[in-house]
C-alpha positions in Angstrom: 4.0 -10.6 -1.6 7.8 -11.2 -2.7 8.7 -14.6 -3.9 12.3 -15.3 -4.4 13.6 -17.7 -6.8 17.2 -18.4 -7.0 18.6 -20.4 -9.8 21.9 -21.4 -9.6 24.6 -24.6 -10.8 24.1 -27.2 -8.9 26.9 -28.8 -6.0 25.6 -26.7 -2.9 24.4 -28.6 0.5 21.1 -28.6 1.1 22.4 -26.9 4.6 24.0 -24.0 2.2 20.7 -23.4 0.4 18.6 -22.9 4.0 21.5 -20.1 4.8 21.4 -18.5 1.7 17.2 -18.5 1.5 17.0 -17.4 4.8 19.9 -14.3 4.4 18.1 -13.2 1.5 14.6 -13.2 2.8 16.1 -11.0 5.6 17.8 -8.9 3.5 14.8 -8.3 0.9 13.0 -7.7 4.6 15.4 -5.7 5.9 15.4 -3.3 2.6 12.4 -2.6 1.8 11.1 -2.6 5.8 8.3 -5.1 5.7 7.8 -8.3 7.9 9.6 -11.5 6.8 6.7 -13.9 7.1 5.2 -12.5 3.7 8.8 -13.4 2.0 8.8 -16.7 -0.1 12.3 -18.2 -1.6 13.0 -21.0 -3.9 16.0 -22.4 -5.2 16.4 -24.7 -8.4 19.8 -26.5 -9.2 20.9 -26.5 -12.6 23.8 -28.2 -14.3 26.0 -26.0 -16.6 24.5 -27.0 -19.5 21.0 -26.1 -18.6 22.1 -23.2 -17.1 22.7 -22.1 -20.8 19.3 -21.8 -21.5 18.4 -20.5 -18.1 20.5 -17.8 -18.6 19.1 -16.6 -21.8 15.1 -17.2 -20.6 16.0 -15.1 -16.9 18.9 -12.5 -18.1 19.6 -12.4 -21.6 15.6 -12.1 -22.5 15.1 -9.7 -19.6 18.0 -7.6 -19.8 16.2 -4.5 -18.9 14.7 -6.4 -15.1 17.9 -7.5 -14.4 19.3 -5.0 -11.2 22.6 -6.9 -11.0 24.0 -7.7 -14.2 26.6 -10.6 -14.7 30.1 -9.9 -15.6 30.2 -13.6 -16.6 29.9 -15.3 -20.3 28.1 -18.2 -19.0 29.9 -20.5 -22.0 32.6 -20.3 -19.7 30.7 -22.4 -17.3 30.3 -25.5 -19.6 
């Protein structure tokens, strides 16, 4: 069933990433109207300079999967 994976720069509280991967697995629950307990989510910290090639593997390479696209250059992050 869905697995969530959430990549983002690192700096949140582990506290922080428990809220966030439990609002989303509600939310994907919620959306699509199926029971949470099938819902997965993962989160992997990344500095800014790894997030460079993160960014190309999960969103420049897979433009077309991407539902929400940035309105970021992620050079600005470094």
């Amino acid at each position: 069933m869905p697995h969530i994976s959430i990549k983002m720069l690192e700096g949140r509280t582990e506290e922080q990433k428990k809220r966030a991967a439990e609002a989303v697995k509600n939310a994907l629950a919620d959306s699509l109207n199926m029971g949470d307990r099938y819902i997965t989510v993962a989160i992997e910290d990344y500095n800014a300079e790894e997030w460079q090639d993160v960014f190309k593997t999960e969103i420049t390479d897979k433009f077309d999967k991407v539902y929400v696209k940035p309105s970021y250059d992620p050079k600005s992050l470094l």
